[in-house]
N, C-alpha and C positions, 0 to 999 in steps of 0.2 A: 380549409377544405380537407374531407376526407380522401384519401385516396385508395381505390380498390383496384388490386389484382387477379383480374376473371382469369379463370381457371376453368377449364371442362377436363375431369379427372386430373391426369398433372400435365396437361398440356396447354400451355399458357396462349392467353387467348389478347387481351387489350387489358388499356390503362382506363380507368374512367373517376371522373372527381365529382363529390358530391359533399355534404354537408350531415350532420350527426342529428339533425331535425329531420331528414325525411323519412316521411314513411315507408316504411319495406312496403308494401304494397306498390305505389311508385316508384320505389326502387329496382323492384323485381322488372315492370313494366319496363322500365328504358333498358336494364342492363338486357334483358330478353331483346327488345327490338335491337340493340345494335349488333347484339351476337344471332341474329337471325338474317338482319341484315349484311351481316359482312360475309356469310354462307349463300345470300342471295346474290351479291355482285362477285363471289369466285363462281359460281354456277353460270352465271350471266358470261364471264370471262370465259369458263371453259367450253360453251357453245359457238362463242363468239370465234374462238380460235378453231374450230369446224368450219363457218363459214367464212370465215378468210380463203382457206384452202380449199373449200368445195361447193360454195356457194349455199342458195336456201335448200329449206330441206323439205322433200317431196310430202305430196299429200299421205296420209296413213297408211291410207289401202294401194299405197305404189311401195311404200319401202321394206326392205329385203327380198324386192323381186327383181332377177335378170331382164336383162333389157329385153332377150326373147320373148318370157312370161311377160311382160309389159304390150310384147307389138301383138302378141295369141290374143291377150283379155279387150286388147285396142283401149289400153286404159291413158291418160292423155293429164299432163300436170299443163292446169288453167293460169297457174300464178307461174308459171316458166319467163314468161314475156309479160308479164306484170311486174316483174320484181327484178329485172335487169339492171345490175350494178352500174354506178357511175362510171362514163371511160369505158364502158365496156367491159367485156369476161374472156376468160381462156380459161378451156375446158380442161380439168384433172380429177377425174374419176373416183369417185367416193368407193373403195371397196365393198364397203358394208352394207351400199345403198340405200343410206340415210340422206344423201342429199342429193343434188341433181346433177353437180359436178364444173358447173358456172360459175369458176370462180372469179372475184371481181380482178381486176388490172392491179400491178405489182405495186403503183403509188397508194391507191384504195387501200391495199392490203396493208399499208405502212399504218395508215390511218387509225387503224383498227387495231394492229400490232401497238401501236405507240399509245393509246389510250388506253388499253386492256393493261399494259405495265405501270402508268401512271395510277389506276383507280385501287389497283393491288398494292403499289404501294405506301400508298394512302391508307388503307385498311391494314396491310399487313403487319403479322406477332413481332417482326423488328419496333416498330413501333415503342413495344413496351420497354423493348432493351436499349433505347434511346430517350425513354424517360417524358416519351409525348403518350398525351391521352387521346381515347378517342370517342367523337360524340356525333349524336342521331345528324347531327347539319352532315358532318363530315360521309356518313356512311349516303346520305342524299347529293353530296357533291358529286360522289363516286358513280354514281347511278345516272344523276343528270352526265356526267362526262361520255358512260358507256351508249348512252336514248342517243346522243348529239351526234356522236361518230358515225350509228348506224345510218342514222337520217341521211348523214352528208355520204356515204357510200350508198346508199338504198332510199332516195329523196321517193319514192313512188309507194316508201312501207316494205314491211316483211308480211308472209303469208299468216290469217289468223291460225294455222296452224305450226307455225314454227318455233319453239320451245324459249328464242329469246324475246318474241312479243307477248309471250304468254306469261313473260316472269314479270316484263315491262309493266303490262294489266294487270298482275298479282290472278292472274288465273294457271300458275304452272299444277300440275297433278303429278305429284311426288309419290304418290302410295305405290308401294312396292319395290321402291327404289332405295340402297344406302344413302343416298340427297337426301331421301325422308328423314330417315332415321336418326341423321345429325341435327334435324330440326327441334327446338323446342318451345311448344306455343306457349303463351305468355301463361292461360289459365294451366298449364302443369309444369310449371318451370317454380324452383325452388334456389335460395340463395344459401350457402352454408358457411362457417367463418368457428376454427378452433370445435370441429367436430360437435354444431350446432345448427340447428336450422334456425333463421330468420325468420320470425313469426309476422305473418303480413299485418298482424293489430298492431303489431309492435314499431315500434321509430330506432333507426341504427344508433342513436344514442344510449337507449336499453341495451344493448348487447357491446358499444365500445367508450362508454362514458360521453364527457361531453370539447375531449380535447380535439380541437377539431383539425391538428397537424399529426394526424396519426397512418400512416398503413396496413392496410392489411390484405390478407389473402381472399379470397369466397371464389367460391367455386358451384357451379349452373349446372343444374340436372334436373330432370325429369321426374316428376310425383311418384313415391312410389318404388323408388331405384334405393330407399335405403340411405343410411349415410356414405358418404366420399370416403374415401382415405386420406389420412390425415399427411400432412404436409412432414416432408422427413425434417427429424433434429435438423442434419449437417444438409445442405442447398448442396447441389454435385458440382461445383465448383470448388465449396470448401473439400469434399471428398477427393477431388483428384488433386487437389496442394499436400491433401493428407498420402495420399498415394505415392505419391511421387516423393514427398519427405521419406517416406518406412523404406520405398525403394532403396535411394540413393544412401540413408542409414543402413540398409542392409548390406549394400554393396560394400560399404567403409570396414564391417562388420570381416565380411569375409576377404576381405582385403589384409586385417591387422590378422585375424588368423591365419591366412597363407606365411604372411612375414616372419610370425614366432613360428611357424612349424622350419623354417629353412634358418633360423637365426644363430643354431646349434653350427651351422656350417663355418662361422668367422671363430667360433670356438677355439681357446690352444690346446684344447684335448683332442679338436677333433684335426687335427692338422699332421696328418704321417710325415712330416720331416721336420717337427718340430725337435724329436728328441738327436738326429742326426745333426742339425745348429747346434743344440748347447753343446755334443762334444768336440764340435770342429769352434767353438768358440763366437759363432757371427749371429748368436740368437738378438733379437730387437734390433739392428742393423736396419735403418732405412736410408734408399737411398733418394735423390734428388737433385736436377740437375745442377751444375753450377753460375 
């Protein structure tokens, strides 16, 4: 199997293994869905951690309105007592007034806390530093883990307008959002390997022969964005062995030079009662106990 190191500029993203016969076109395809994917279940995680703490979140035309402005307009959230958490809620106030402040009971809240760390780690860039791969079942396990948890805290549904059923549906609306912009859809997503784009006619055997125990880097970007930057010589691991070497040779460095500048000092020139001994006769005399 081949093994590839995705990359989004130089920040390392997963492991994924594949073979020197497929086609870049399909290869593009999965490596795009799982690095879209693993964008979808930390978006899904970082709403998910809103409503632990504040419960759902209010219809459109109610949020970033004071509760005053709410009772003037007599505007009225329908899904309030639709969407009541298992166990019951205690109320903690959403500043921002993105949610309704319903949050579910402190066991629920476990629920939800403890699946959101499980499906992160599951996907998460350690991953590659532990030398595990990661593939499109895995990024679905991850997904199925966070839909089950919801369910079992919110067994009545979440409101269709709340941002984690909408990702659930694959109907979330990202435009205008940084979320957007780390997204890359499969038709303008590009694979690059040694300051090269992978041409989707082409098979990754054309571009790394046909050994098929080999590693390599590539790196995911957007049509159109140019070539990457290429992968440094020294990996910054090797750079800070090297650092740390010149250091501590530097140190030794300035260290032997302090030593000869003071070494004049054990000198018998430099000794004012050196010439006082030779004529009292006790010059080289040492003594020691007996």
């Amino acid at each position: 199997m081949v093994r590839l190191h995705v990359k989004h500029g130089d920040d390392s993203q997963f492991l994924f293994d594949t073979t020197v016969s497929v086609p870049v076109e399909d290869l593009v395809k999965q490596v795009a869905a799982i690095y879209n994917g693993r964008l979808k279940v930390n978006r899904i995680c970082a709403e998910m951690e809103e409503l632990a703490e504040h419960g759902i979140t209010m219809p459109p035309n109610m949020q970033g309105l004071t509760d005053e402005q709410i009772q003037e307009l007599k505007l009225k959230d329908e899904w309030e007592a639709k969407c009541e958490p298992s166990g019951g809620s205690g109320f903690k106030k959403d500043e921002i007034g993105r949610r309704n402040g319903r949050a579910p009971n402190e066991n629920m809240k476990k629920v939800l806390q403890k699946t959101m760390e499980e499906a992160k780690a599951l996907l998460s860039k350690k991953q590659a530093e532990a030398n595990v791969c990661v593939t499109m079942d895995m990024v679905k396990d991850a997904l199925d883990q966070l839909r089950g948890a919801v369910m079992i805290v919110y067994p009545m549904g979440l409101p269709p307008h709340d941002p984690i059923r909408m990702e659930f549906e694959n109907n979330e609306d990202l435009s205008g959002t940084q979320a957007g912009q780390m997204v890359i859809e499969e038709p303008e997503a590009q694979l690059w390997w040694a300051g090269k784009e992978l041409m989707r006619k082409q098979k990754l055997g054309d571009y790394v022969g046909k050994n098929e125990k080999t590693k390599i880097i590539v790196k995911i970007q957007k049509r159109g964005h140019g070539a990457p930057a290429r992968e440094p010589v020294v990996s910054e691991e090797e750079q800070k062995k090297m650092m740390m070497y010149y250091h501590r040779r530097q140190e030794e460095l300035k260290k032997l030079e302090e030593d000869e500048d003071a070494s004049y000092m054990n000198a018998d020139w430099a000794d004012s009662s050196s010439l006082k001994r030779q004529f009292q006769g006790v010059k080289d005399i040492k003594w020691r106990p007996r």
